[in-house]
C-alpha positions as a Markdown table, in Angstrom:
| # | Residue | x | y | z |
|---|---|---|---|---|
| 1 | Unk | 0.0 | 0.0 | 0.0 |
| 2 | Unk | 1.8 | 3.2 | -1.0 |
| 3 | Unk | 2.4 | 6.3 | 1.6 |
| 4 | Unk | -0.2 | 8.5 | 0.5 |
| 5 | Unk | -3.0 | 5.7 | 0.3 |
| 6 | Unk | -2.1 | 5.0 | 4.0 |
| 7 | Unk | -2.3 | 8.7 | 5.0 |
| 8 | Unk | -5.6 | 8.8 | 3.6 |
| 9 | Unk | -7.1 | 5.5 | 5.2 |
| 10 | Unk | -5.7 | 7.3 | 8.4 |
| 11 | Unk | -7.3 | 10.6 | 7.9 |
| 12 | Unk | -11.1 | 9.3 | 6.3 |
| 13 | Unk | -10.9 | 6.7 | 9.4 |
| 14 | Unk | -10.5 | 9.2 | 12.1 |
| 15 | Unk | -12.6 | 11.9 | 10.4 |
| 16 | Unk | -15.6 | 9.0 | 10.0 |
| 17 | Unk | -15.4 | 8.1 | 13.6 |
| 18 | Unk | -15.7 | 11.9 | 14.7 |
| 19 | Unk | -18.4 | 12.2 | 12.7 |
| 20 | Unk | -20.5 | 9.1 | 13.6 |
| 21 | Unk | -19.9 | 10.3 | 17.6 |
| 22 | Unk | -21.5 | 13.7 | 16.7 |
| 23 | Unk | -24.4 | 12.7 | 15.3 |
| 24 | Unk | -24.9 | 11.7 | 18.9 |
| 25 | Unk | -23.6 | 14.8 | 20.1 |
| 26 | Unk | -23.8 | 16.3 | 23.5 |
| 27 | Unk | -22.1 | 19.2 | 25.1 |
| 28 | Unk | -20.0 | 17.7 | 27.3 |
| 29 | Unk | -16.0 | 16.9 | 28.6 |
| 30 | Unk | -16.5 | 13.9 | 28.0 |
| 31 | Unk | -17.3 | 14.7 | 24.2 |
| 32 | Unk | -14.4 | 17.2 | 24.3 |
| 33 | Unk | -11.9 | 13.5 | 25.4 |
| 34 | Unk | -13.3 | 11.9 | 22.7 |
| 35 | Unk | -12.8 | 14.1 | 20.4 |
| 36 | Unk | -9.2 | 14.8 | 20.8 |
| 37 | Unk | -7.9 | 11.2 | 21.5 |
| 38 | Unk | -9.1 | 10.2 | 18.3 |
| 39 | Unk | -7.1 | 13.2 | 16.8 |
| 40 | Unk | -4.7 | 12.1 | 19.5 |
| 41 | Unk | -5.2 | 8.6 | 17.7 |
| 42 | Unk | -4.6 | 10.2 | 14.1 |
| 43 | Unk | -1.6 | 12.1 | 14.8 |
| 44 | Unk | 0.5 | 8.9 | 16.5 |
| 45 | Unk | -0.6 | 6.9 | 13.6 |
| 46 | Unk | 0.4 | 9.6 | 10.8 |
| 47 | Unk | 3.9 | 9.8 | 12.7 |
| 48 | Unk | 4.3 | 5.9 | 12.9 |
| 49 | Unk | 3.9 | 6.2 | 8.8 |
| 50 | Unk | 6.0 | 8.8 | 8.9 |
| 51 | Unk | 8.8 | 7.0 | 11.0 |
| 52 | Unk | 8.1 | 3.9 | 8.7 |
| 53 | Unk | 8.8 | 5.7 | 5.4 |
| 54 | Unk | 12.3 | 7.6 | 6.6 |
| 55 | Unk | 13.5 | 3.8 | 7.3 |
Protein backbone atom coordinates (compact mmCIF):
# COMPACT_ATOMS: atom_id res chain seq x y z
CA UNK A 1 0.00 0.00 0.00
CA UNK A 2 1.75 3.22 -0.98
CA UNK A 3 2.41 6.27 1.59
CA UNK A 4 -0.24 8.47 0.51
CA UNK A 5 -2.99 5.66 0.30
CA UNK A 6 -2.11 5.00 4.00
CA UNK A 7 -2.33 8.75 5.02
CA UNK A 8 -5.61 8.82 3.61
CA UNK A 9 -7.08 5.47 5.25
CA UNK A 10 -5.66 7.33 8.39
CA UNK A 11 -7.29 10.56 7.92
CA UNK A 12 -11.06 9.33 6.34
CA UNK A 13 -10.86 6.74 9.44
CA UNK A 14 -10.52 9.18 12.07
CA UNK A 15 -12.60 11.90 10.37
CA UNK A 16 -15.56 9.01 10.02
CA UNK A 17 -15.41 8.12 13.63
CA UNK A 18 -15.67 11.87 14.72
CA UNK A 19 -18.40 12.17 12.73
CA UNK A 20 -20.49 9.11 13.62
CA UNK A 21 -19.90 10.30 17.64
CA UNK A 22 -21.50 13.67 16.71
CA UNK A 23 -24.39 12.66 15.31
CA UNK A 24 -24.85 11.71 18.90
CA UNK A 25 -23.58 14.76 20.07
CA UNK A 26 -23.76 16.33 23.49
CA UNK A 27 -22.13 19.23 25.08
CA UNK A 28 -19.99 17.68 27.34
CA UNK A 29 -15.99 16.87 28.63
CA UNK A 30 -16.49 13.92 27.97
CA UNK A 31 -17.27 14.65 24.23
CA UNK A 32 -14.40 17.20 24.30
CA UNK A 33 -11.91 13.53 25.41
CA UNK A 34 -13.30 11.89 22.74
CA UNK A 35 -12.85 14.09 20.36
CA UNK A 36 -9.17 14.83 20.78
CA UNK A 37 -7.94 11.21 21.45
CA UNK A 38 -9.09 10.16 18.32
CA UNK A 39 -7.10 13.21 16.78
CA UNK A 40 -4.72 12.13 19.48
CA UNK A 41 -5.17 8.55 17.68
CA UNK A 42 -4.59 10.21 14.12
CA UNK A 43 -1.58 12.13 14.78
CA UNK A 44 0.53 8.90 16.48
CA UNK A 45 -0.63 6.93 13.57
CA UNK A 46 0.38 9.55 10.84
CA UNK A 47 3.93 9.77 12.70
CA UNK A 48 4.28 5.87 12.86
CA UNK A 49 3.87 6.21 8.82
CA UNK A 50 6.03 8.81 8.92
CA UNK A 51 8.76 6.97 10.95
CA UNK A 52 8.07 3.92 8.68
CA UNK A 53 8.84 5.71 5.38
CA UNK A 54 12.30 7.62 6.65
CA UNK A 55 13.54 3.78 7.26
Amino acid sequence: MSKELKVSYALLKCVNQIGDYFEYWFESEKDKKYVMSKIDDMTKHLKALNKDEQK
